[in-house]
C-alpha positions, 0 to 999 in steps of 0.5 A: 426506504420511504423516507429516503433513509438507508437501510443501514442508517436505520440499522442503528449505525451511527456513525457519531458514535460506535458501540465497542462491538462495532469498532471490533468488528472493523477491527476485525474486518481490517485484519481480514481484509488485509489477509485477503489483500496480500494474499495474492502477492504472497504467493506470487513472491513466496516462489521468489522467497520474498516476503512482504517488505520486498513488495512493499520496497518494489512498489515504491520505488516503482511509484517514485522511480529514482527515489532514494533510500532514505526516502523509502527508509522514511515511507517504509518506516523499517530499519535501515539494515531491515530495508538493505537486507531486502535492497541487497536481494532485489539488486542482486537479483536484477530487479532493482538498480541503484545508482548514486546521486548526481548532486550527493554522492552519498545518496543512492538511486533507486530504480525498478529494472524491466524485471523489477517493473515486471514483478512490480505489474505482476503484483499490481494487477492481483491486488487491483483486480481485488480492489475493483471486485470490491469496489464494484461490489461496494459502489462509489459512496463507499469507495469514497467513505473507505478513502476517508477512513484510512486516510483519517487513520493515517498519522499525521506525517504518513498522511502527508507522505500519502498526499504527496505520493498520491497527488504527484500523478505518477 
């Protein structure tokens, strides 16, 4: 534009203030997006009879090998007997390893095995390859902005686990 406004910008979204019908259609774009984004690793898991949780408990432990339960309890934010169910299952299954602490017996270890780490890429790489289409598509202003918003929708205590998770470097 001539006045170096953007087309959206002059489109009337404000971003001060959004009209009901705009937040509902974020609303919407969020649910299927996530549709989108989960669709991949659901069908690579629905061969494996697993669902979400089990993606969502090997993706973790994954980010933070060695991590214990009750931090994944906490970053999951399930039951303890939901997240044993699925820990029950991927260590039977020989992707995950649990050992006890060396400090505190009664904490137990989480790791991913070759398999589990295996898996883990597997499931990964379809949801990057999803994120960097989109991205591309979207440009770096707007993979910046889509950052502040969920972080912004974030819960105090989730942001935080986020931050931590994220600056950690693993």
């Amino acid at each position: 534009m001539a006045d170096g406004r953007s087309t959206t910008a002059q489109s009337g979204e404000n971003l001060l203030f959004l009209t009901d019908e705009q937040l509902r259609q974020g609303i919407e774009a969020m649910f299927f997006a996530y549709r989108g984004f989960t669709a991949d690793p659901d069908r690579i898991l629905a061969d494996m009879a697993y669902g979400r949780a089990h993606h969502r408990a090997v993706h973790f432990i994954n980010r933070a090998p060695g991590t214990t339960v009750n931090n994944l309890l906490n970053i999951l934010g399930v039951t303890k007997q939901s997240l044993n169910r699925v820990l029950r299952t991927l260590i039977e299954d020989g992707l995950v390893e649990s050992k006890v602490g060396k400090l505190d017996k009664r904490e137990r270890h989480l790791f991913l095995t070759e398999e589990g780490q295996a898996l883990e890429q597997k499931l990964s790489d379809a949801q990057r390859a999803r994120m960097r289409m989109a991205f591309r598509d979207a440009g770096p202003d707007a993979v910046a902005g889509f950052r502040q918003v969920l972080e912004a929708m974030m819960d105090r205590e989730m942001r935080y686990a986020y931050t931590r998770l994220r600056d950690s470097g693993t």
